[in-house]
C-alpha positions as CSV (number, residue, x, y, z in Angstrom):
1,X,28.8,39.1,-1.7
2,X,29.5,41.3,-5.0
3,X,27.9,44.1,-5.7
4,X,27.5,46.1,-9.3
5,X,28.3,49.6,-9.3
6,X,24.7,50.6,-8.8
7,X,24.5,48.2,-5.9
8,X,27.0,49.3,-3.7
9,X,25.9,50.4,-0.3
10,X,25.9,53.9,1.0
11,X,28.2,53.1,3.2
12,X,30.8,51.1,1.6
13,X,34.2,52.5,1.6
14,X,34.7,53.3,-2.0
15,X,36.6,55.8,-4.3
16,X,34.1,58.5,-5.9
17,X,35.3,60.9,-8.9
18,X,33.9,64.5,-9.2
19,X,31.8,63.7,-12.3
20,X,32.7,67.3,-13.9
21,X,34.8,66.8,-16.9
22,X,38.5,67.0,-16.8
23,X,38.4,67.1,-12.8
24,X,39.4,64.1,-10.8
25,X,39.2,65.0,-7.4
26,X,37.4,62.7,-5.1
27,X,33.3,63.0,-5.1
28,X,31.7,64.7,-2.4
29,X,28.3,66.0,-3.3
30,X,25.7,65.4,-5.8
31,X,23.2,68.0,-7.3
32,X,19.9,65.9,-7.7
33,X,18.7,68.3,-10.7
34,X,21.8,67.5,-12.6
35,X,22.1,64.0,-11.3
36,X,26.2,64.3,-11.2
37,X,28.6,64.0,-8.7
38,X,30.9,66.5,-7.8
39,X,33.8,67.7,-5.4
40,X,33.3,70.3,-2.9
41,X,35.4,73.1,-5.5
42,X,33.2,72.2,-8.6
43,X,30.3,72.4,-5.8
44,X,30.8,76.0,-4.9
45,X,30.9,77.2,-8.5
46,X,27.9,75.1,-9.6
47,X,26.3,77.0,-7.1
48,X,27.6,80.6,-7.7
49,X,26.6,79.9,-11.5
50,X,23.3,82.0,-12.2
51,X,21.7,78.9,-14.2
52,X,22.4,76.4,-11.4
53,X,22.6,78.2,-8.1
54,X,18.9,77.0,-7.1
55,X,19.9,73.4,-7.7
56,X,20.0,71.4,-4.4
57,X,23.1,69.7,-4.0
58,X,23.4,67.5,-1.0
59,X,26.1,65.3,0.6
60,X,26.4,62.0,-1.8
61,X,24.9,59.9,0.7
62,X,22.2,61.7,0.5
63,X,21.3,61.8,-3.0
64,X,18.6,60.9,-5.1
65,X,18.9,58.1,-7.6
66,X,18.1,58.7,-11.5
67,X,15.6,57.6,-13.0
68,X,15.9,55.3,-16.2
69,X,15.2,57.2,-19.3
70,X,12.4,55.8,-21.1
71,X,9.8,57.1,-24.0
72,X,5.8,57.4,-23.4
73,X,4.4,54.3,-25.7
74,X,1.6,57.2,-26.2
75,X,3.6,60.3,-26.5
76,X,6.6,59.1,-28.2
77,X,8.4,62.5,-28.0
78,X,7.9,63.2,-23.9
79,X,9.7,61.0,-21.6
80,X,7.7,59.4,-18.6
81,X,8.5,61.5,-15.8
82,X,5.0,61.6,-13.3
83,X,3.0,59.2,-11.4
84,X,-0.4,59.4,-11.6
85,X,-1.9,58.9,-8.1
86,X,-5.9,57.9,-9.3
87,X,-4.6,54.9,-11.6
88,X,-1.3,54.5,-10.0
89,X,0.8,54.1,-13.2
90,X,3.6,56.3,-15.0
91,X,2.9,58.9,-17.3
92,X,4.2,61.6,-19.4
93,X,3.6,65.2,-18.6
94,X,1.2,65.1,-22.1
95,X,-0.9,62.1,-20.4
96,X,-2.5,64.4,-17.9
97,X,-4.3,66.3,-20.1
98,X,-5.7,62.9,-21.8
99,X,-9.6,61.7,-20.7
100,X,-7.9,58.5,-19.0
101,X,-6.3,61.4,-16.5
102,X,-8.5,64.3,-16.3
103,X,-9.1,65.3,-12.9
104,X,-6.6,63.1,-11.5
105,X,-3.5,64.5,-8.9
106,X,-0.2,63.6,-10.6
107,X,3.4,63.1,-8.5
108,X,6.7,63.5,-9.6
109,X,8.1,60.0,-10.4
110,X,11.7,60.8,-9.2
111,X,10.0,62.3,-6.1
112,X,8.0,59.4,-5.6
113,X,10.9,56.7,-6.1
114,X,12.6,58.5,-3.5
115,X,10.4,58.8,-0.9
116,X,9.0,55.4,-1.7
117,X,10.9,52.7,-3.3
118,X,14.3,53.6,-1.7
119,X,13.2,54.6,1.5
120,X,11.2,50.5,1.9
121,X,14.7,49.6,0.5
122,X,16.6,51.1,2.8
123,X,14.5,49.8,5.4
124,X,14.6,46.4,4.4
125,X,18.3,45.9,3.7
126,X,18.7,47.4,7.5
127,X,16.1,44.7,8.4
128,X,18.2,41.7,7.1
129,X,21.1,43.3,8.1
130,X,20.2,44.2,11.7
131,X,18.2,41.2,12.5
132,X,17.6,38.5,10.1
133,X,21.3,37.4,9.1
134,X,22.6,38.1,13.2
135,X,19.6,35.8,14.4
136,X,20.3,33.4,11.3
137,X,24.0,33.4,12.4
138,X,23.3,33.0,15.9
139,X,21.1,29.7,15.5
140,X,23.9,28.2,13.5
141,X,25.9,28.4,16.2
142,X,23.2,27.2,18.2
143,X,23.1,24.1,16.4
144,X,26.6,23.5,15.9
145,X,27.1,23.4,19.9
146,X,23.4,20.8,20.1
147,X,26.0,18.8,17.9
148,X,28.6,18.7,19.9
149,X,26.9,18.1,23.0
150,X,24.9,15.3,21.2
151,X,27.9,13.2,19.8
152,X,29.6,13.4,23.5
153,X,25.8,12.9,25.5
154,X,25.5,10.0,22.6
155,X,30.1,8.6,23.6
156,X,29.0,8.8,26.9
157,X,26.2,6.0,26.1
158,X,28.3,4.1,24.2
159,X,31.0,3.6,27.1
160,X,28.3,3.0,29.7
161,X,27.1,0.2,27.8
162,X,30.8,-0.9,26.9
163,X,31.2,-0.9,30.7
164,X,28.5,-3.4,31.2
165,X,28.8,-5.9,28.7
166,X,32.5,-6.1,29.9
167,X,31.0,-7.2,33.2
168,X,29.3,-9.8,31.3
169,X,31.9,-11.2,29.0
170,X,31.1,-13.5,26.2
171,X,27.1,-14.0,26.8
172,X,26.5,-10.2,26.2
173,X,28.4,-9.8,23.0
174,X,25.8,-10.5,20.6
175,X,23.1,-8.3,22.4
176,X,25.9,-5.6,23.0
177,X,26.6,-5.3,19.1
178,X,22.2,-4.6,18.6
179,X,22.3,-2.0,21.6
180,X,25.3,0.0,20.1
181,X,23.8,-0.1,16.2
182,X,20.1,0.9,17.9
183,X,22.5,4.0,19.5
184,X,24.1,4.8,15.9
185,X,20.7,4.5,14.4
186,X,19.2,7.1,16.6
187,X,22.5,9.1,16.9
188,X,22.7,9.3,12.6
189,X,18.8,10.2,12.8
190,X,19.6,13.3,15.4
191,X,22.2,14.3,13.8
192,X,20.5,13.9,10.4
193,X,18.0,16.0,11.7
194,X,20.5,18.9,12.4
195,X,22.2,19.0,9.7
196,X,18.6,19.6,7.9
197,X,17.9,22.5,10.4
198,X,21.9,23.9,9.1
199,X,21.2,23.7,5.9
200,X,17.5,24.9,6.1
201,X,19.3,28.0,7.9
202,X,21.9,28.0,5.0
203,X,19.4,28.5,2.3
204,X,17.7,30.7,4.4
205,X,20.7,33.2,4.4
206,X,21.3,32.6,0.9
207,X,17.6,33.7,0.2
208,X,18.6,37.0,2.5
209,X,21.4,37.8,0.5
210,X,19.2,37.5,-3.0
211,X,16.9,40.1,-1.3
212,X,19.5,42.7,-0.8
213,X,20.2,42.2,-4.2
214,X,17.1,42.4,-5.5
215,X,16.8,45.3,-2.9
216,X,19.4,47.0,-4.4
217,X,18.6,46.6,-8.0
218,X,15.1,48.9,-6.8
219,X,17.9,52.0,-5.8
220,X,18.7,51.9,-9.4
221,X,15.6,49.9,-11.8
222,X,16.2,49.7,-15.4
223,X,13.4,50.4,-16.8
224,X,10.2,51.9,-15.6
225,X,8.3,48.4,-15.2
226,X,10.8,47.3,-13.3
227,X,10.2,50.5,-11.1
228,X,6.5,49.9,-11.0
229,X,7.2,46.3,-10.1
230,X,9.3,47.8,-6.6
231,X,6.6,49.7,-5.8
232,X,4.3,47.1,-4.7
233,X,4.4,46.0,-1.6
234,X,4.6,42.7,-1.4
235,X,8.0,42.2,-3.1
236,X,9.2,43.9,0.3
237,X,7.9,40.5,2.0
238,X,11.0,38.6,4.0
239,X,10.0,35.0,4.7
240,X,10.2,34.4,8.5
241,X,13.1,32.6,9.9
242,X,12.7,28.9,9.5
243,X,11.3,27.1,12.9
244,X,14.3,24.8,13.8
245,X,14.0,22.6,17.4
246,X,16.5,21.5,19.6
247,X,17.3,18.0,19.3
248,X,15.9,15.3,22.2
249,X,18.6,12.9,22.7
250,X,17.6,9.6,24.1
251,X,18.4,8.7,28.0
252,X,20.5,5.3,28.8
253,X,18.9,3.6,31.4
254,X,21.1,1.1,33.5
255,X,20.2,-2.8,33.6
256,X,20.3,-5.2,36.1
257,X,22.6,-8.1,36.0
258,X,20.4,-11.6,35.0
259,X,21.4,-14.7,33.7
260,X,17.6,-15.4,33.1
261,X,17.3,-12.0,30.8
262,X,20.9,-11.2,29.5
263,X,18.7,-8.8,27.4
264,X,18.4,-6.6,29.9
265,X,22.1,-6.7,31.4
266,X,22.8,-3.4,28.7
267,X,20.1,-1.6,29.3
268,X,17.6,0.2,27.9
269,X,17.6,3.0,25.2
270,X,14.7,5.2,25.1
271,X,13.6,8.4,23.1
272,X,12.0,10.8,25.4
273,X,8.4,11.5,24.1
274,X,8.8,15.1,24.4
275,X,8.7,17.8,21.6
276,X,11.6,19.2,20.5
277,X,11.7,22.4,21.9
278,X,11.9,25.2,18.9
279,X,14.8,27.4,19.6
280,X,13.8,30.8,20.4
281,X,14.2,34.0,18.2
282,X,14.2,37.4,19.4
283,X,11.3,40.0,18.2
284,X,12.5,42.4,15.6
285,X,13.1,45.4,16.9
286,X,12.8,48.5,15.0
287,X,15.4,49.0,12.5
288,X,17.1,52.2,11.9
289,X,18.0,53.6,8.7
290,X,19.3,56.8,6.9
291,X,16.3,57.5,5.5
292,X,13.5,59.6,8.2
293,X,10.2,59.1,8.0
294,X,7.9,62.4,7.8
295,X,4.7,62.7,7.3
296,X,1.3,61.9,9.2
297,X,1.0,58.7,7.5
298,X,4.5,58.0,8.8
299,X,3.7,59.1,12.0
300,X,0.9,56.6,12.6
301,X,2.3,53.3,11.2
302,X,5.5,54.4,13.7
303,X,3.0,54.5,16.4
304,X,1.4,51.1,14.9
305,X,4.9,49.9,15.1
306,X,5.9,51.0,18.3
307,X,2.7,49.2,19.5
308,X,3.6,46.0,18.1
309,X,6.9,45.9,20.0
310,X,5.4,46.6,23.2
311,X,2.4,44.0,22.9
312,X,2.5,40.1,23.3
313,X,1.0,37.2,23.9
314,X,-0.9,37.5,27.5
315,X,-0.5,34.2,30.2
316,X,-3.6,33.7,30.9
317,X,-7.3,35.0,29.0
318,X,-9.1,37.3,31.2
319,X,-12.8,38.2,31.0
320,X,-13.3,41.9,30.9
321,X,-16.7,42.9,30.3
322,X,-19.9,42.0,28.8
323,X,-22.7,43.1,26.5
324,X,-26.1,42.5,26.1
325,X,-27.5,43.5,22.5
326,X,-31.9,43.5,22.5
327,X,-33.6,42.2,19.4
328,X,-31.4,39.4,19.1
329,X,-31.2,35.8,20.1
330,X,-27.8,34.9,18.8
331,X,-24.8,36.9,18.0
332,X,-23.3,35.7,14.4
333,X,-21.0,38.4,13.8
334,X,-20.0,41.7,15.1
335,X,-19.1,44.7,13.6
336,X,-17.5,47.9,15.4
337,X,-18.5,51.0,14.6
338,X,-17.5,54.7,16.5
339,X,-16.6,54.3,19.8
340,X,-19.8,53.4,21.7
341,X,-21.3,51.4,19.1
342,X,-21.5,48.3,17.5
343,X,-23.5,46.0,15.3
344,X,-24.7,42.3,15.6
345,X,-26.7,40.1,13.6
346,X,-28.4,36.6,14.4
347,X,-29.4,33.5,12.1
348,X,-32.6,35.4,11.7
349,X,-31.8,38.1,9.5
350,X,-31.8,40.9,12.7
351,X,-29.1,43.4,11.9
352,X,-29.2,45.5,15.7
353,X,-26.8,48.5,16.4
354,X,-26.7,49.4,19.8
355,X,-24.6,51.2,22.4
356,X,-22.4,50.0,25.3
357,X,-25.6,50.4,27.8
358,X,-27.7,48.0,25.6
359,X,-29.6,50.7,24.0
360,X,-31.2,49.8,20.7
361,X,-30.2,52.2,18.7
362,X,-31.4,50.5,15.2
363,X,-32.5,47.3,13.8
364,X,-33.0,46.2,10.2
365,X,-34.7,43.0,8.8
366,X,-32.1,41.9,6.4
367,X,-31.4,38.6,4.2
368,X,-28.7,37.3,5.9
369,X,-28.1,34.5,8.4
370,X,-24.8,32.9,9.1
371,X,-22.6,34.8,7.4
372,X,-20.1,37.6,8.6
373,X,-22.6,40.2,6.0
374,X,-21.7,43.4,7.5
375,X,-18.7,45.4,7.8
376,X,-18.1,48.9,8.9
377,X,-15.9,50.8,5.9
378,X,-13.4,53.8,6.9
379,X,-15.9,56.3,6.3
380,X,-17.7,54.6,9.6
381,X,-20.8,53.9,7.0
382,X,-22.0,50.3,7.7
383,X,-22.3,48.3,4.6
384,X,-24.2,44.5,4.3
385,X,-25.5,42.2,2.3
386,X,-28.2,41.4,0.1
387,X,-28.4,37.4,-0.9
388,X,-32.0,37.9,-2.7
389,X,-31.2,41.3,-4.7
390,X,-27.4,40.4,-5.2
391,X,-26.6,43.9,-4.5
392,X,-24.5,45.5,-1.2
393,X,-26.4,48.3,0.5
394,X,-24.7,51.0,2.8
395,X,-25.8,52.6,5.9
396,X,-25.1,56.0,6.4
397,X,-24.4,57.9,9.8
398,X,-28.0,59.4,8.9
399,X,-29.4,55.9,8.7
400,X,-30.2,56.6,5.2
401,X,-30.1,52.6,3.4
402,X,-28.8,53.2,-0.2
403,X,-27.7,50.5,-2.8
404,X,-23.9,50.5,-2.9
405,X,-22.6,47.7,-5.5
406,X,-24.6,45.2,-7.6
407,X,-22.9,41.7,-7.8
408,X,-24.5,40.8,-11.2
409,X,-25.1,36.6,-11.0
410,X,-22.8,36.6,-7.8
411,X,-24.8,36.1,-4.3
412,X,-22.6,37.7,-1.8
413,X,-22.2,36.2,1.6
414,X,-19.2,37.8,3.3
415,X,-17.7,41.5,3.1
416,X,-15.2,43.1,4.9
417,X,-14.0,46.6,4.9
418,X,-9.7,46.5,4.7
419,X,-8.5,49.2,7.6
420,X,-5.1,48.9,5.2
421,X,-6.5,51.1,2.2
422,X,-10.2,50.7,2.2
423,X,-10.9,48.4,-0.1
424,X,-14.0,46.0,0.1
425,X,-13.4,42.5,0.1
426,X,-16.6,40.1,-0.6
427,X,-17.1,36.1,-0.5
428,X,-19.2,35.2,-3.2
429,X,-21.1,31.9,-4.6
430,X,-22.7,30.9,-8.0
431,X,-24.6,27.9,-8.1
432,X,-21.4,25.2,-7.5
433,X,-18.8,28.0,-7.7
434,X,-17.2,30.6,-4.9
435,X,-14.5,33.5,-5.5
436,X,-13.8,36.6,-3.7
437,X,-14.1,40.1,-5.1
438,X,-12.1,43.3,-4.2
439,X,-13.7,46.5,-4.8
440,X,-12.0,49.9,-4.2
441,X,-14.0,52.2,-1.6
442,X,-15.8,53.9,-4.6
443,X,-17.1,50.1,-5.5
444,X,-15.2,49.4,-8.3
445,X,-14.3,45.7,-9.0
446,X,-10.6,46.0,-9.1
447,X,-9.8,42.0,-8.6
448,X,-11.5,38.3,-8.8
449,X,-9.7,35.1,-6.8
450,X,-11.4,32.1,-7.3
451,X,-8.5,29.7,-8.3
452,X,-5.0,29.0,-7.2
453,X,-1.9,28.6,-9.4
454,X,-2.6,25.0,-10.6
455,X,-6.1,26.1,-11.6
456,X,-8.0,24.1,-8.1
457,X,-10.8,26.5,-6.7
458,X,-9.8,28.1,-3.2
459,X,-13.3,28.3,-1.9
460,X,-16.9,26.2,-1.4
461,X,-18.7,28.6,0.8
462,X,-16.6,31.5,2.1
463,X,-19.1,32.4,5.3
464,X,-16.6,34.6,7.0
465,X,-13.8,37.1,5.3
466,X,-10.9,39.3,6.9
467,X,-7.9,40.9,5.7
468,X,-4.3,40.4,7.7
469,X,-1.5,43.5,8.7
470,X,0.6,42.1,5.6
471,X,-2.3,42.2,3.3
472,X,-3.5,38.5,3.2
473,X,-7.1,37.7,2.4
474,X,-8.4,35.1,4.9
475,X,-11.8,33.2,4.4
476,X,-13.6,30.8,6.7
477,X,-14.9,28.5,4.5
478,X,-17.3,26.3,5.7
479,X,-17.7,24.0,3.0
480,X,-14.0,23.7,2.8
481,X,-13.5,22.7,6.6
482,X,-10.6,25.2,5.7
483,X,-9.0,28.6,6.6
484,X,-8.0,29.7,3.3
485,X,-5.4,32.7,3.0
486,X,-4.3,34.4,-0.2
487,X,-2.1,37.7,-0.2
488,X,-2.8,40.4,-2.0
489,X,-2.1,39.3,-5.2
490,X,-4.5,36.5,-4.9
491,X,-1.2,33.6,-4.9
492,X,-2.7,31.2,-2.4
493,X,-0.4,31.2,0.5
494,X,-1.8,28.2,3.0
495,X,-5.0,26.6,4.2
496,X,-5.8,25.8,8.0
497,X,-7.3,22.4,8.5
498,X,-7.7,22.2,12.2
499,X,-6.3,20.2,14.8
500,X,-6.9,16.5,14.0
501,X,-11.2,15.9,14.6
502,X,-13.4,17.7,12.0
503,X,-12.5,21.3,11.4
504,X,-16.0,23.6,11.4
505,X,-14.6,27.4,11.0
506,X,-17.4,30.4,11.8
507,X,-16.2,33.8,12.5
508,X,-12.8,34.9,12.0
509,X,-10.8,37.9,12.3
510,X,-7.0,38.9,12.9
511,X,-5.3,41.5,15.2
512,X,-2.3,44.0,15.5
513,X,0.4,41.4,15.6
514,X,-1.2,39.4,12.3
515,X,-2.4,36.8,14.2
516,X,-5.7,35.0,12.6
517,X,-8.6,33.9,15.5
518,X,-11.1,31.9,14.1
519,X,-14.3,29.6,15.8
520,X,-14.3,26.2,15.5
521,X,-17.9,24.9,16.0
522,X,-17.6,20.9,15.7
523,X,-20.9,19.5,15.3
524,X,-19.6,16.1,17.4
525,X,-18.6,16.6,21.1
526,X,-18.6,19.8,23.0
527,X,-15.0,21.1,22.3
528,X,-16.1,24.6,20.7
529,X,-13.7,26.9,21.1
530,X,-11.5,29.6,19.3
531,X,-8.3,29.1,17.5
532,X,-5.4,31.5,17.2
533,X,-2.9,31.1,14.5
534,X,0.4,33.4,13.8
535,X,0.6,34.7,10.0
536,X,2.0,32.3,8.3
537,X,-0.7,29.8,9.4
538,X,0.7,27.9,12.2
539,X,-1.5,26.9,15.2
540,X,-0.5,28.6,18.7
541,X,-3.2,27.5,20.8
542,X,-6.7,27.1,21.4
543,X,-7.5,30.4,22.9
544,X,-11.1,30.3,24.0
545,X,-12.4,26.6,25.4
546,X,-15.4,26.4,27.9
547,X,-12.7,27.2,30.5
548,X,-13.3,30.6,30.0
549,X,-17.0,30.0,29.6
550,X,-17.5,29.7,25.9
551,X,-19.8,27.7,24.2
552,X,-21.1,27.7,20.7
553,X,-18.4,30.6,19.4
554,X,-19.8,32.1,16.2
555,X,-17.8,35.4,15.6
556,X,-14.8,37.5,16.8
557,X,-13.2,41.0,16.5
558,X,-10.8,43.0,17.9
559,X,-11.2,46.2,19.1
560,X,-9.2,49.2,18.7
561,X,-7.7,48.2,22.7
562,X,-6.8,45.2,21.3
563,X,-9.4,43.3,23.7
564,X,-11.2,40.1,21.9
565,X,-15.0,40.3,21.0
566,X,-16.7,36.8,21.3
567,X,-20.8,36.7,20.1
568,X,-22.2,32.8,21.1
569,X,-25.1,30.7,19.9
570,X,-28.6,30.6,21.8
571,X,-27.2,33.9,23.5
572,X,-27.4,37.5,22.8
573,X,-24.4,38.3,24.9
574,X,-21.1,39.7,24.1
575,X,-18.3,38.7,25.7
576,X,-14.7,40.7,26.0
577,X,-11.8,39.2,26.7
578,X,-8.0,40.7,27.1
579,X,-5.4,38.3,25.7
580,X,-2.4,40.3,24.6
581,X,-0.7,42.3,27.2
């Protein structure tokens, strides 16, 4: 692919001139005050002059990249040179002492481009590089030897059946002709089916290569929007690698020779009714760059990482422990607070906290009933719902009840305490309409979603809420029949309908590998049980049938062991179960 000056990689072997006039040497170094290039001679006397010898020059590699120069709409005469960290927006140095900004911690922009914007781009060129083009590469080659072996598996049918009509002469000639276009016909439909998975892969790649481009245009933005644009995170997002499936080629069964049933003298072409196998793709491991993180911050989404490579999928479901919660007679939802404790709440309106020894250690007489209406926030404060006072109270470690956010005309059902950054995301309903609300931990309202791009509402009664690794909202909406996922931005992404019979979703949450689990309670039959999805939507398995002794499912968590919480109708039991290993 081509790349623009700005664009080239790190590592690419290209010429570099010392960027100190009337010197051509080859480039070196680079002082990041000066943002110029520089040989290692011109080095050593920018560094022995006395206005430059505290400038940190670095080896080019290591450099930081300019920022575009750009005037403060506000300030005309200052450029925009901070960040400020409260609002999250560029300023000038003037800005800070403005109302908007008093108070507020400010960064330095170029600072924060570095250790931000090209450090995720960095990463995720290394990703694509490292294991989304080789895998991509690998299942074309994959496919081109299933094609091979299908055009010789589908020859060698064609010659069997050659062989006995020959046998046969003249009185099999008619019915040999339909046998071999019934081969081609399945044969053009395989391999029709292939070349869709190459070309799927194809685009794929293509779509890799736009997003080191687009990667690369971050190193070096031109302009400061289209900075602020790279510093979101989800324009970091890589779409999975398609699902492709290995073809199932049909099997030639040999006839019997009849006069009564010539028919049958060729044989008998049949499709296996198997599913295609989908080829298998390694897990990403982690990828390397030149770039370090440092940090705590750093630290702990390494050790997140490092967790996610080492975890998987578990055989079998094993039953690990159990609970029983006093004052109680269902569990709807759970909500885990510090270690030891938890809450629960029934169709009643009893909001119980109680230890791991079945202690009541609180119980409130709340509005709510069905609902997932409490959460616990970072600040280990629980916080619920009021449906009568549209408000959201909070529960503080002191068991003091205060009243956190008023809703307005808004009843709110569902709330949910993001572990990503603290916000507070709540389901709400106004007479015939639904949306969800993000607040920030201070309970601000910083976003409404309520419809998708083409203007449809997303939700009818958003019971249940949760918030995915990536960022993705996901409701179970009851009215719906749905699992309805938005990311961040509030773009709707996909909705989960269930697995053929009415789909009734209760209690949902997702874990450390962004899987969604979510109840399915179907009113007809008794096939409760608990689905697991991956992140993109697509169903996995039923985790939790009556197998494993579940019943009525209503709600789910996961723990900080990454063990399954299960709460049940007409029981006040809570169930544990270990499913990743």
């Amino acid at each position: 692919m081509a790349f623009s000056e700005s664009q080239i990689p790190p590592d690419a072997q290209h010429y570099l001139v010392c960027g100190t006039e009337d010197c051509e040497k080859n480039c070196q170094f680079y002082c990041n005050d000066c943002h110029q290039p520089m040989c290692e001679q011109c080095r050593d006397e920018h560094q022995k002059n006395k206005k430059t010898k505290n400038h940190e020059v670095v080896p080019y590699k290591q450099r930081k990249r300019p920022l575009p120069v750009e005037k403060c709409k506000i300030h005309p005469t200052r450029h925009i040179e901070l960040l400020c960290e409260e609002c999250q927006i560029p300023i000038c140095s003037k800005c800070t002492a403005t109302k908007e900004h008093r108070g507020h911690a400010f960064t330095d922009l170029e600072y924060v481009f570095d250790e931000k914007v090209s450090l995720k781009c960095h990463e995720e060129i290394a990703k694509i590089r490292n294991y989304f083009d080789p895998i991509s590469q690998d299942l074309k080659k994959e496919i081109a030897g299933d094609v091979t072996e299908i055009k010789k598996i589908m020859e060698d049918i064609r010659t069997s059946m050659k062989a006995e009509a020959e046998s046969v002469k003249k009185i099999v000639d008619t019915i040999t002709s339909e046998k071999i276009e019934q081969v081609n016909k399945i044969e053009q439909s395989l391999l029709q089916t292939l070349n869709n998975q190459n070309q799927q892969i194809d685009d794929y790649i293509n779509s890799l290569n736009d997003l080191i481009k687009r990667f690369y245009g971050y190193l070096s933005p031109s302009n400061i929007e289209q900075l602020t644009f790279a510093l979101k995170s989800e324009n970091f997002i890589i779409r999975p690698i398609p699902e492709t499936s290995k073809p199932v080629p049909p099997i030639f069964t040999v006839g019997q020779y009849s006069k009564e049933d010539v028919a049958k003298l060729l044989g008998k072409i049949t499709v296996p009714n198997t599913k295609p196998e989908n080829r298998k793709i390694k897990f990403m491991e982690t990828a390397s760059t030149q770039l370090k993180p440092t940090g705590k911050r750093r630290k702990q989404d390494r050790e997140k990482s490092d967790m996610k490579q080492t975890l998987c999928l578990s055989s079998s479901v094993t039953k690990v422990r159990e609970y029983t919660v006093p004052g109680v007679d269902n569990v709807y939802h759970i909500s885990l607070g510090k270690s030891g404790r938890f809450w629960v709440s029934d169709g009643d309106g009893n909001l119980v906290q109680t230890d791991l020894q079945g202690k009541q250690l609180q119980k409130i007489q709340t509005s709510g009933r069905i609902e997932g209406y409490h959460t616990v926030t970072q600040d280990k404060d629980l916080i619920y719902t009021d449906i009568h006072n549209k408000v959201i109270n909070r529960i503080t470690p002191d068991n003091t009840i205060t009243e956190f956010i008023k809703t307005g005309d808004w009843i709110p059902l569902s709330i949910h305490s993001s572990h990503i950054n603290g916000d507070i995301l709540v389901g709400m309903v106004k007479k015939r309409e639904a949306k969800v609300t993000r607040y920030n931990k201070t309970g601000t309202e910083i976003q409404n979603i309520q419809r998708d791009n083409k203007g449809q509402t997303l939700y009818g009664l958003p019971r249940y809420i949760t918030e995915n690794i990536n960022g993705d909202v996901c409701v179970s909406d009851y009215s719906k029949h749905a699992v309805v996922v938005v990311d961040k931005s509030g773009q709707h992404r996909f909705s989960y309908t269930g697995q053929g019979s009415e789909f009734r979703p209760y209690g949902i949450c997702t874990d450390v590998l962004g899987h969604i689990l979510v109840c399915d309670t179907r009113i007809i039959g008794n096939s409760d049980t608990v689905h697991l999805l991956d992140q993109d939507g697509h169903f996995l398995s039923l985790l939790l049938t009556s197998q494993q002794g579940v019943d009525d499912p209503r709600s789910v968590c996961v723990d900080d062991e990454n063990n399954l919480w299960v709460g049940q109708l007409n029981t006040n039991t809570v169930t544990v179960y270990k499913y990743l290993q």
